[in-house]
C-alpha positions in Angstrom: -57.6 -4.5 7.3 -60.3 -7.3 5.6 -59.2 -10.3 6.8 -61.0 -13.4 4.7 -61.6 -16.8 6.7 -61.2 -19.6 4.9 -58.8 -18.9 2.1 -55.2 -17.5 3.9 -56.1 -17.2 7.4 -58.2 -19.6 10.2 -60.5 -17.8 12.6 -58.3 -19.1 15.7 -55.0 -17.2 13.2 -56.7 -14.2 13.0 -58.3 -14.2 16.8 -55.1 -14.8 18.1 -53.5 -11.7 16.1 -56.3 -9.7 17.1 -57.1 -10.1 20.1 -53.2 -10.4 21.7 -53.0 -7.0 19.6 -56.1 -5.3 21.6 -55.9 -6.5 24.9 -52.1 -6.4 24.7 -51.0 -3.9 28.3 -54.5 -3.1 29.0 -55.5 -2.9 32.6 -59.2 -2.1 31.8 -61.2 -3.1 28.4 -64.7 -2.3 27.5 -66.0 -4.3 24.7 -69.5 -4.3 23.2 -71.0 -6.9 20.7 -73.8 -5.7 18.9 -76.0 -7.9 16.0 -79.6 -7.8 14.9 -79.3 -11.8 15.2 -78.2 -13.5 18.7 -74.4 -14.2 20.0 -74.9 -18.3 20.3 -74.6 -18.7 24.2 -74.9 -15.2 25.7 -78.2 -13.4 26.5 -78.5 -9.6 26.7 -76.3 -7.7 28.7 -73.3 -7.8 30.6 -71.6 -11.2 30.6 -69.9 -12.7 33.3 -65.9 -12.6 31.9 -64.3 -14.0 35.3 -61.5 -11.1 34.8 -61.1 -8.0 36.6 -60.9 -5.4 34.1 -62.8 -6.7 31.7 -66.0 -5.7 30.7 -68.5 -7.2 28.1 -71.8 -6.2 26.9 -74.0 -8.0 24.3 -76.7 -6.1 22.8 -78.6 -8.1 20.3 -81.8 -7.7 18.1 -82.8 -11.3 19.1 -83.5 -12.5 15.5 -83.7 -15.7 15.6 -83.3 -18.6 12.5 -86.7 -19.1 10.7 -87.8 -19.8 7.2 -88.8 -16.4 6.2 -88.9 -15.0 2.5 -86.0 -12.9 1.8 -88.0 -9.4 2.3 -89.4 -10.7 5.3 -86.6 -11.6 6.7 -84.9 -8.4 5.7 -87.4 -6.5 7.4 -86.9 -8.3 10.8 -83.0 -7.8 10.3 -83.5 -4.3 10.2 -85.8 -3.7 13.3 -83.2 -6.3 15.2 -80.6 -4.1 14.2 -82.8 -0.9 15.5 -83.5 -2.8 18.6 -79.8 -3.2 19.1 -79.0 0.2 18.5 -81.8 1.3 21.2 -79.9 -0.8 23.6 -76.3 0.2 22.6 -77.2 4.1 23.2 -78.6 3.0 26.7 -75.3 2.8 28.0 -73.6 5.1 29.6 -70.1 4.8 28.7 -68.6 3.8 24.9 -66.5 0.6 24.7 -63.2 0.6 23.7 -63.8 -1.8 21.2 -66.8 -2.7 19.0 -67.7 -6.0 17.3 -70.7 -5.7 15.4 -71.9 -8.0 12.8 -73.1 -6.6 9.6 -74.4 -9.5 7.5 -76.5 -9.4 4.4 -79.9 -8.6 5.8 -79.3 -6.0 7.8 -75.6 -4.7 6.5 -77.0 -1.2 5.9 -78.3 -0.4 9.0 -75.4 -2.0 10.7 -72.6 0.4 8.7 -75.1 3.3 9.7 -74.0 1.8 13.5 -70.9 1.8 12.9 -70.5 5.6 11.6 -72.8 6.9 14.6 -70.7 4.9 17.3 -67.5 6.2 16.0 -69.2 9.7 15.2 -69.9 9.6 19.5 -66.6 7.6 20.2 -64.1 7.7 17.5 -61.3 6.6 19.8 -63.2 3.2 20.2 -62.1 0.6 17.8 -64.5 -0.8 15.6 -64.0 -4.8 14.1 -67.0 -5.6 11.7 -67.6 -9.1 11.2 -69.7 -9.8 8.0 -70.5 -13.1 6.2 -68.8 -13.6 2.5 -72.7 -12.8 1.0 -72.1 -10.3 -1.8 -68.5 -9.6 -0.7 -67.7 -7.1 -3.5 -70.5 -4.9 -2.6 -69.4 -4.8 1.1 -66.2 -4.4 0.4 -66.6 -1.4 -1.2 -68.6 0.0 0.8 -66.6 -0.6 4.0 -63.4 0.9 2.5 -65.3 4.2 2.5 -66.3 4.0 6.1 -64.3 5.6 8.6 -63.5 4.0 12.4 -63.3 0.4 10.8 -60.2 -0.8 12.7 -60.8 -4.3 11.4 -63.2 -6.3 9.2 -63.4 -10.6 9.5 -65.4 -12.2 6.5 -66.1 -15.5 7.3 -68.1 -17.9 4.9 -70.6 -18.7 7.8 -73.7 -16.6 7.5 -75.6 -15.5 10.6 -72.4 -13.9 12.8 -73.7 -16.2 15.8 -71.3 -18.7 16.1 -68.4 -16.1 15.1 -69.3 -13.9 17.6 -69.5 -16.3 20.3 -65.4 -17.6 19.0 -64.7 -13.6 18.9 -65.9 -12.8 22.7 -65.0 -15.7 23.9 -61.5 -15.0 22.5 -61.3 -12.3 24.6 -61.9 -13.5 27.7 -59.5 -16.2 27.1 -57.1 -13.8 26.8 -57.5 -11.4 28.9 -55.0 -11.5 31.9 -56.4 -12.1 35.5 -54.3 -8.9 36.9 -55.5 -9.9 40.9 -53.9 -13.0 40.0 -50.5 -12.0 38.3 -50.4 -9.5 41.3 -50.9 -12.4 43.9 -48.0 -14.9 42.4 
């Protein structure tokens, strides 16, 4: 599914879809966000969710905004995306579910993620979030990559922001099950 921001569907529309449809009868949820940039507001690591159950780990490549030529700026892309990688195959355990951003300046190495994570785990589900930066292109090259679940194109470069709406998302969603059981 290539869901297009902007046009026939709002982020909050498609979050809301998505995310009800993942976490929908779940007692336990790994999820892993992994970008070569940053996830505005998280750091590194596990992030605190507040919900029993649910688990969230950021790895990022820590590429931040800078006025860069474009092959300099591809080139740090790439070894953020590297250093994310290295951090995603610290982890013991494979999420359930996947969000990693594969923008312009690093989309290659990202896909490459996202064949190796579901050639390790191909029951986890992958959602690739990519800017609308030569959309054709991507396009065709993520209908020929298998474990996609779901791909978000949003017109906002960078995947910060989005990512941030997207985990954030999730923990609003999630269920507080001591909670539930307690009322």
């Amino acid at each position: 599914m290539i869901t297009q921001l902007g046009g026939t569907f709002s982020m909050e529309e498609v979050l809301q879809f998505l995310v009800l449809t993942l976490v929908k009868g779940r007692e336990r949820l790994r999820i892993l966000f992994s970008t070569y940039n940053e996830v505005d507001d998280y750091d590194d690591g596990l992030v605190e969710t507040g919900h029993p159950g649910l688990e969230i780990l950021v790895a990022t490549g820590g590429v931040k905004p800078s006025f860069l030529d474009a092959e300099a700026w591809r080139v740090r892309a790439r070894n953020g995306q590297s250093l994310a990688n290295k951090k995603l195959a610290t982890q013991g355990e494979y999420p359930d579910i996947a969000v990693i951003y594969a923008g312009l300046s690093a989309f290659s190495s990202a896909i490459e993620t996202v064949r190796a994570l579901h050639g390790q785990s191909p029951q986890t589900i992958i959602v690739v979030l990519t800017c609308d930066c030569d959309l054709p292109a991507k396009e065709w090259e993520l209908e020929r990559v298998e474990g996609i679940g779901a791909v978000i194109v949003t017109p906002r470069c960078g995947g910060r922001g989005d990512m941030r709406d997207i985990l954030e998302a999730f923990v609003a969603q999630w269920p507080n099950r001591k909670q539930e059981a307690a009322a």
